[in-house]
C-alpha positions as CSV (number, residue, x, y, z in Angstrom):
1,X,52.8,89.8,-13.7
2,X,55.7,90.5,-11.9
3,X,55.6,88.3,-9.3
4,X,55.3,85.5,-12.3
5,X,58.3,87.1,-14.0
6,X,60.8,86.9,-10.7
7,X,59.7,83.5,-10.8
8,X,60.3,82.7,-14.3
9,X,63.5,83.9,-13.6
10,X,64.4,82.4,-10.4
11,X,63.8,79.1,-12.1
12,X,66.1,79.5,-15.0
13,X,69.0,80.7,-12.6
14,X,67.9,77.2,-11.0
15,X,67.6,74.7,-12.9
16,X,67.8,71.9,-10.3
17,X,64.9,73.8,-8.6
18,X,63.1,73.1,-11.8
19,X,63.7,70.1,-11.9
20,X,61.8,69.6,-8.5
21,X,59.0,71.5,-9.1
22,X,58.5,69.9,-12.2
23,X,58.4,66.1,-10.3
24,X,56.2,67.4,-7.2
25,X,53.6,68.5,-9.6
26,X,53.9,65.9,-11.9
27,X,53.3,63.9,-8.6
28,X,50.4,66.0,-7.3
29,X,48.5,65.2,-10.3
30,X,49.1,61.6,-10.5
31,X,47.8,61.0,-6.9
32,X,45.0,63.2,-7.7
33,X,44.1,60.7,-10.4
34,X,44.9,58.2,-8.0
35,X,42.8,59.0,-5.2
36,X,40.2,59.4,-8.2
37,X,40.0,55.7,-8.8
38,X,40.8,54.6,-5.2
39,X,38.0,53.1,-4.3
40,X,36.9,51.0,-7.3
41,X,40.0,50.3,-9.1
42,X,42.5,49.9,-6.9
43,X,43.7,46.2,-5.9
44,X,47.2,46.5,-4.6
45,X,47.8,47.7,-0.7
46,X,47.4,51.6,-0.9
47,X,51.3,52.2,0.0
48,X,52.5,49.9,-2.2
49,X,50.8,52.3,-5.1
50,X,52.0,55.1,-3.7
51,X,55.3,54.3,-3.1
52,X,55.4,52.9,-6.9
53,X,54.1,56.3,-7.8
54,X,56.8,58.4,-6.2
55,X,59.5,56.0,-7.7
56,X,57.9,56.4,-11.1
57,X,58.0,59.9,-11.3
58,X,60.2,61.8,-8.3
59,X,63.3,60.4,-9.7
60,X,62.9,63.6,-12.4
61,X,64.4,65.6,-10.0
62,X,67.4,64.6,-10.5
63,X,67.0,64.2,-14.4
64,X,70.2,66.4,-15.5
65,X,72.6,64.9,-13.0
66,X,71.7,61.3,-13.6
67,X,69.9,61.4,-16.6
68,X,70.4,57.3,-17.4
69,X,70.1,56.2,-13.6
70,X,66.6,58.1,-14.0
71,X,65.3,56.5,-16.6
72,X,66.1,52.9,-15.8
73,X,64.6,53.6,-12.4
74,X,61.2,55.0,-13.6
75,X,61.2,52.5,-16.2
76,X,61.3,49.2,-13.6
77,X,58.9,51.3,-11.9
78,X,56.7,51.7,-14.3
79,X,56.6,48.1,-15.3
80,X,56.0,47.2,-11.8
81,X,53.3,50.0,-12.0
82,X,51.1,48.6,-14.6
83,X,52.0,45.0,-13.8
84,X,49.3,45.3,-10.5
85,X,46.9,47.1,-12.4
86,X,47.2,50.3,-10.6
87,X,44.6,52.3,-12.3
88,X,46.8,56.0,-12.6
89,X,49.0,55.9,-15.6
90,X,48.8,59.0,-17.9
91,X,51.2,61.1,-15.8
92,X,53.7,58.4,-14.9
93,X,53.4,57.9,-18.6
94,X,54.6,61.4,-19.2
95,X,57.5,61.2,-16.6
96,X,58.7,58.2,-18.7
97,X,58.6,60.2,-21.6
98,X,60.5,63.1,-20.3
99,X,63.1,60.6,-18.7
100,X,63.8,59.4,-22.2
101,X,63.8,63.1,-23.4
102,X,66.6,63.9,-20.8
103,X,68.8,60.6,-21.5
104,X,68.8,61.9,-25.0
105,X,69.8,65.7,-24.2
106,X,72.1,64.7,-21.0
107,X,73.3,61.8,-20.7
108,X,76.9,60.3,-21.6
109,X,77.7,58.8,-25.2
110,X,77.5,55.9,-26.1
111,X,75.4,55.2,-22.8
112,X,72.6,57.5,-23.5
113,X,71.8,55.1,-26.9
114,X,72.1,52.0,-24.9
115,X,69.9,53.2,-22.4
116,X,67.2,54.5,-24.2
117,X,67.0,51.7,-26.7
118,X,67.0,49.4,-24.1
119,X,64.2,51.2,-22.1
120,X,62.5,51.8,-25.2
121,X,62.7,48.2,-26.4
122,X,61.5,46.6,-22.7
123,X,58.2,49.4,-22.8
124,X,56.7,48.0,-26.4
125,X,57.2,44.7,-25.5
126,X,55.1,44.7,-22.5
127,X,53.0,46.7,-23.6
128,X,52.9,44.1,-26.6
129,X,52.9,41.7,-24.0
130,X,49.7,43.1,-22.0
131,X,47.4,44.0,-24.7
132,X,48.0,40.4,-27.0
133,X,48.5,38.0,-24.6
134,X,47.0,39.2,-21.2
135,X,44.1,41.2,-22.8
136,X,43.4,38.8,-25.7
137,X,41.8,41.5,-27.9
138,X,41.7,38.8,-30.7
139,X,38.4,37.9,-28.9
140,X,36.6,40.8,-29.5
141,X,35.4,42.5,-33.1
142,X,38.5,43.3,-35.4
143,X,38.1,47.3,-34.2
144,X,39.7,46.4,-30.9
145,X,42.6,44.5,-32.6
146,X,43.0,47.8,-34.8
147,X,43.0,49.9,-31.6
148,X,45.1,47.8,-29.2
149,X,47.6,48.3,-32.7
150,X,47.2,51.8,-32.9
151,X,47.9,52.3,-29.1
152,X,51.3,50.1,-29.5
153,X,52.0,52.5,-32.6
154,X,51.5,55.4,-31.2
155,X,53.7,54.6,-28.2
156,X,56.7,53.9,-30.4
157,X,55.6,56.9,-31.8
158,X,56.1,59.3,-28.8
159,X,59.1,57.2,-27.8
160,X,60.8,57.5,-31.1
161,X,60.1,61.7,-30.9
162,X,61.6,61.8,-27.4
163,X,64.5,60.1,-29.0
164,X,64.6,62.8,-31.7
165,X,63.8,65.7,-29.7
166,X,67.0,64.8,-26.9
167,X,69.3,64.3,-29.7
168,X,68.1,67.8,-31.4
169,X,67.8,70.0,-27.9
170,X,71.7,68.0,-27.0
171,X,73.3,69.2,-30.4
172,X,71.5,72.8,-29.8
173,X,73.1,72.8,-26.5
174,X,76.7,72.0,-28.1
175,X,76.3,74.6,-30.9
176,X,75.8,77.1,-28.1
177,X,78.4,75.9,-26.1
178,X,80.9,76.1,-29.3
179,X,79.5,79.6,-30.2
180,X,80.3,80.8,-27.1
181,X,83.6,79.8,-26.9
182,X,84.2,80.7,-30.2
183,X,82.7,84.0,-29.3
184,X,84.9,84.2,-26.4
185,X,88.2,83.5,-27.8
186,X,87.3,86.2,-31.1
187,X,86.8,88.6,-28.1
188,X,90.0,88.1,-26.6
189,X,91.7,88.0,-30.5
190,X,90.2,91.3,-30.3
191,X,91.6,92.4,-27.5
192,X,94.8,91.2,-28.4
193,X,94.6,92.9,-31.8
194,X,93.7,96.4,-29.8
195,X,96.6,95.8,-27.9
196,X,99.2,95.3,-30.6
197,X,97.6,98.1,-32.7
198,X,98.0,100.1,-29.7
199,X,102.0,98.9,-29.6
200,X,102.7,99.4,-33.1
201,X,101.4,103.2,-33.2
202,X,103.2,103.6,-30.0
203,X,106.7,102.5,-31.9
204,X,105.1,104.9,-35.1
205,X,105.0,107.7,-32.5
206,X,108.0,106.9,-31.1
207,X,109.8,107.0,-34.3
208,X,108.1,110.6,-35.1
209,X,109.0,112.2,-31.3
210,X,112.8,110.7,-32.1
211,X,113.0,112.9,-35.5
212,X,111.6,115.9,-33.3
213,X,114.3,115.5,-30.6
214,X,117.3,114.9,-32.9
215,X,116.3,117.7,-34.9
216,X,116.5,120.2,-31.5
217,X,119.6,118.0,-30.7
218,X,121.4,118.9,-33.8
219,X,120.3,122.4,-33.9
220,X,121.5,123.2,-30.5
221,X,124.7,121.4,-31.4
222,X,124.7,124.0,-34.5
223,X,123.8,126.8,-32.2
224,X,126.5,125.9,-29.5
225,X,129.6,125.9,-32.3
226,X,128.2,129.2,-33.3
227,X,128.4,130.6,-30.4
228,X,131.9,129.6,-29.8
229,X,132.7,131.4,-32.9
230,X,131.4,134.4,-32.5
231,X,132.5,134.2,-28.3
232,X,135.9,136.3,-29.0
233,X,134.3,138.4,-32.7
234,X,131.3,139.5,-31.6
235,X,130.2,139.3,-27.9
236,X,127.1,141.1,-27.5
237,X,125.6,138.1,-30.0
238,X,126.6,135.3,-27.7
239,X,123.6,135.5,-25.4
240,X,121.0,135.6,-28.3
241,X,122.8,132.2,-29.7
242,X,122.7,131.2,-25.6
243,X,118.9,131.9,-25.2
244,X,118.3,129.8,-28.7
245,X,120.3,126.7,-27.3
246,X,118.3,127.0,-23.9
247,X,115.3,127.1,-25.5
248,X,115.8,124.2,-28.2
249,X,117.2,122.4,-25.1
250,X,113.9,122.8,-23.3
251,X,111.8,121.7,-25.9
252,X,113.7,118.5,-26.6
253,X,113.5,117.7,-22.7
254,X,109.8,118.0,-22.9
255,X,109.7,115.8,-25.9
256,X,111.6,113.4,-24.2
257,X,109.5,113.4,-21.1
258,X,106.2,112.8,-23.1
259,X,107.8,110.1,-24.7
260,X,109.5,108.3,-21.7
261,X,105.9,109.0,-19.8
262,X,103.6,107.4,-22.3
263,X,106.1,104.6,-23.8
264,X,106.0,100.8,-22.1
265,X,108.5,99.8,-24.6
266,X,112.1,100.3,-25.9
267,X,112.5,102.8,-28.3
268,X,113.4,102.0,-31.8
269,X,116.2,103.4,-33.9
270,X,115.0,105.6,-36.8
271,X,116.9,107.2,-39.6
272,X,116.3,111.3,-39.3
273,X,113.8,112.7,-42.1
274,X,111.9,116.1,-41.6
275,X,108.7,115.8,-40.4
276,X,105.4,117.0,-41.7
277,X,103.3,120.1,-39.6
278,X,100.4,122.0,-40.1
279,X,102.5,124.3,-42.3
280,X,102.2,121.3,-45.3
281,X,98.2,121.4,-44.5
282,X,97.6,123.1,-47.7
283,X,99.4,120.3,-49.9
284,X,97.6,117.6,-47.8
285,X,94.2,119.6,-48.7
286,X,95.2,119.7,-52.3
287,X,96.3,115.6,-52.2
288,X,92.8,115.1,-50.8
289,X,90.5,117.1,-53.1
290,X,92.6,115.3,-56.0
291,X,91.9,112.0,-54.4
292,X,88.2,112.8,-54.8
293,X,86.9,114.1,-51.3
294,X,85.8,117.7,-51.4
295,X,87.4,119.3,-48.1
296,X,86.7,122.6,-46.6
297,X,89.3,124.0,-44.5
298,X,88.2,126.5,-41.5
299,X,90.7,128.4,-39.4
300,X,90.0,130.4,-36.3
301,X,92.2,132.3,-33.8
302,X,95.2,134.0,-34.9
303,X,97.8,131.2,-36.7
304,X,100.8,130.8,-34.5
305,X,104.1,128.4,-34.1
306,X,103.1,125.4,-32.2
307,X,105.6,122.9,-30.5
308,X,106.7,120.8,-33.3
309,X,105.4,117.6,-31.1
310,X,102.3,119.4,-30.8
311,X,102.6,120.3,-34.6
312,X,103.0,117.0,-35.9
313,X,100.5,115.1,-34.2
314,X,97.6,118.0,-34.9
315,X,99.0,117.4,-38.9
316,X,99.2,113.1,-38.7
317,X,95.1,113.6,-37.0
318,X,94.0,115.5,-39.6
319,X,95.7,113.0,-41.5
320,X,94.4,110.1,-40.6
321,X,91.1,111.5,-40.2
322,X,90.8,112.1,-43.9
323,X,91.9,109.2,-45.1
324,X,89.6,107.2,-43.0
325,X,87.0,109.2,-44.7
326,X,88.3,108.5,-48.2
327,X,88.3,104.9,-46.8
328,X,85.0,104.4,-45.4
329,X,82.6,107.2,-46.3
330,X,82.1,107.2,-49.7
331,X,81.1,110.2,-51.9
332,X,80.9,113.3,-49.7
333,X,82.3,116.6,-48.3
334,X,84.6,116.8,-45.0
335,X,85.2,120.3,-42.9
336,X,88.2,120.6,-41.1
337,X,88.3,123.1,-38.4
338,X,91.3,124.3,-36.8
339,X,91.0,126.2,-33.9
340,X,93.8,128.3,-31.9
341,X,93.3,129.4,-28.7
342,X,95.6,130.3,-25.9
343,X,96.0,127.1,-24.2
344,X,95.3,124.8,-27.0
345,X,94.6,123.5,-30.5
346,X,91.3,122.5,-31.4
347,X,90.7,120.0,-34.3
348,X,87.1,119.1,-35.6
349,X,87.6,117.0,-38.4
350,X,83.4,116.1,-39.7
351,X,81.9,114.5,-42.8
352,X,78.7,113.8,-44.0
353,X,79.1,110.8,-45.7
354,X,77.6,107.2,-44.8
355,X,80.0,104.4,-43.8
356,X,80.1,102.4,-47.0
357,X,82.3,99.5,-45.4
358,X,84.0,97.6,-42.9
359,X,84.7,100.0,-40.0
360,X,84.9,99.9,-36.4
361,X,83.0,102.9,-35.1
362,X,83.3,102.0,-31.8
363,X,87.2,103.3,-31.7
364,X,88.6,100.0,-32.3
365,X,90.0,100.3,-35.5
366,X,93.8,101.1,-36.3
367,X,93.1,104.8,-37.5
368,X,91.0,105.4,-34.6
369,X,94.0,103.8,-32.6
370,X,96.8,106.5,-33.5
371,X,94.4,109.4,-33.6
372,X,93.9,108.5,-29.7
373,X,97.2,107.3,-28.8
374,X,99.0,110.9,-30.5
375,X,96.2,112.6,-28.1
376,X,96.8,110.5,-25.2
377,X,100.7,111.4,-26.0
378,X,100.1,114.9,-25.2
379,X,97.6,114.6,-22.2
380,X,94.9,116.5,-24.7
381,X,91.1,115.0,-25.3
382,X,90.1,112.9,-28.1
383,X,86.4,112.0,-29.5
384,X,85.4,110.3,-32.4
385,X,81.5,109.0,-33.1
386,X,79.6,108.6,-35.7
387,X,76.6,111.2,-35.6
388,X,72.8,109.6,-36.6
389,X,71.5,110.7,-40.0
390,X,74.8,113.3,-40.3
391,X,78.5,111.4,-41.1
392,X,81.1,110.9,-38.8
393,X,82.7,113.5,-36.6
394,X,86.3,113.8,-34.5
395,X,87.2,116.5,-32.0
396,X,90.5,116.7,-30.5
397,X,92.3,119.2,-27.9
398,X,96.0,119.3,-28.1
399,X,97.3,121.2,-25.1
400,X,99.6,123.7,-25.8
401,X,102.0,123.2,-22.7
402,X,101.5,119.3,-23.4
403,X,101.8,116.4,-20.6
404,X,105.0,115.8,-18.0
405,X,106.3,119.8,-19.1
């Protein structure tokens, strides 16, 4: 079975091998049948039949390259063929058949119609030909004149499904050549949809990290008139106002070195509005619950301040990650876990709902998109997949010290 199955395959990765096996046995069998009748029938010089026999069927080896230039060479030969009487003519009949078959599915419009009518047309003539006016059947009992019609009938017959069939298997053959392009170019659309998606929650990020920085930017500017004041009034105070300008100043230089590291863009210009945290989680929670989706919320570790780009993107997941269930999972109940550790924030954001709509579960989709880029942002690890028989579950780890600090 195997060795049958390499070869199966061999000869669809080769088609024009096909092809060739296809004549030689084609050929085998007609000189079998050939050497068959040798000796009583045959009354032409034996290469003359043999050559005839090769022309009438070999040229199928080259049936999808030259589909037309096939079939009017196996049809002269054929004519020539039963012309002397040679006695084989079932399998060059076949050949013919195929020939027209291939014009049909390969060859060139408006030539593959001309040819085959043509070809078509000079076959059931002289066969009309041989059976009424060099066979006389009129001579015999009316049952042979019925015959010699059925056997002219039945040739149009097979001609006129050949015709058919080449046209059907040629249209097939453009569908699937249309559906894969078609398939093709909605892949790259895809791609190209990704991408922008991935662009435009880059700028949204962007946008978020610039609020974050100006807010340490204006507080340090805050900070460094205070100190000024209070330089000559009260000078044990000036390095506690130094130490809070150092340390806002450190935290906007690691904002900006995420953002420069992880942006391929120019940044955009934002007007400054406080930005949510995981200290508006309760509201969120409530906004949820009233919006219909029973959430749970778990917290371990001990609850501490967070860098506020850390802060903001573990808030936007949880976020997004609910309102893709409201979205998509209809009725159920979502768990949010928040874990603190020393290193890192944990979210596990899980719901057992079933996806009730169009959603790409594959990580494709525009929710799916921010979740990863706000992870990528902060060199953490992002998962989201949708669990068999369970709902749909995201895990992230937000790294404390973050990326580039």
């Amino acid at each position: 079975m195997k060795f049958l199955r390499r070869i199966a395959q061999w000869l669809n990765r080769h088609p024009t091998g096909t092809d060739i096996v296809v004549a030689l046995a084609l050929a085998a069998l007609a000189f079998l049948n050939l050497y068959i009748n040798w000796a009583s029938a045959l009354k032409v010089p034996p290469w003359l039949a043999i050559v005839l026999t090769l022309l009438a069927i070999l040229p199928l080896a080259f049936r999808r390259r030259y589909p037309l230039v096939v079939l009017c060479v196996m049809t002269g030969a054929l004519i020539a063929y039963r012309s002397l009487n040679i006695p084989e003519s079932d399998f060059t009949g076949y050949a013919l058949l195929l020939a027209f078959f291939n014009a049909g599915a390969y060859g060139r419009y408006p030539w593959r119609h001309w040819a085959r009518g043509i070809a078509g047309v000079i076959m059931l003539a002289f066969l009309t030909y041989t059976i009424f006016f060099i066979g006389r059947p009129w001579i015999f009992p009316a049952k042979a004149v019925l015959y010699q019609i059925s056997v002219i009938l039945l040739n149009t017959f097979l001609f006129g499904a050949a015709w058919w069939i080449g046209d059907v298997f040629r249209i097939r053959q453009e569908r699937e050549g249309q559906l894969q392009e078609r398939t093709a170019q909605l892949e790259k659309e895809r791609d190209e949809n990704a991408r922008r998606a991935v662009l435009d929650e880059r700028v949204h990020i962007a946008r978020e990290v610039h609020d974050v920085v100006a807010h340490h930017v204006s507080v340090m500017g805050i900070q460094a008139g205070a100190a000024r004041r209070v330089l000559k009034q009260q000078p044990d105070k000036v390095g506690e106002v130094l130490s809070q300008i150092e340390e806002s100043s450190r935290q906007a230089v690691a904002e900006m070195h995420r953002l420069l590291g992880f942006l391929r863009q120019q940044s955009q210009a934002d007007e400054l509005a406080p930005q949510p945290s995981l200290q508006q989680l309760d509201t969120l929670i409530s906004h949820t619950r009233e919006a219909g989706l029973q959430v749970e919320v778990k917290i371990e570790g001990e609850r501490r301040a967070l860098p506020p780009g850390v802060d903001l993107s573990a808030y936007r997941i949880v976020q997004e990650a609910l309102t893709n269930t409201l979205k998509h999972a209809g009725p159920c109940k979502a768990t949010v876990t928040i874990r603190y550790t020393q290193s890192a924030i944990d979210l596990e954001i899980f719901d057992d709902g079933r996806i009730t709509s169009a959603v790409d579960v594959d990580g494709k989709g525009r929710g799916i998109i921010g979740m990863r880029e706000r992870v990528t942002l902060h060199g953490g690890e992002f998962m989201a997949r949708k669990i068999p028989g369970t709902g749909f579950l995201v895990r992230v780890k937000l790294p404390l010290t973050g990326r580039g600090q």
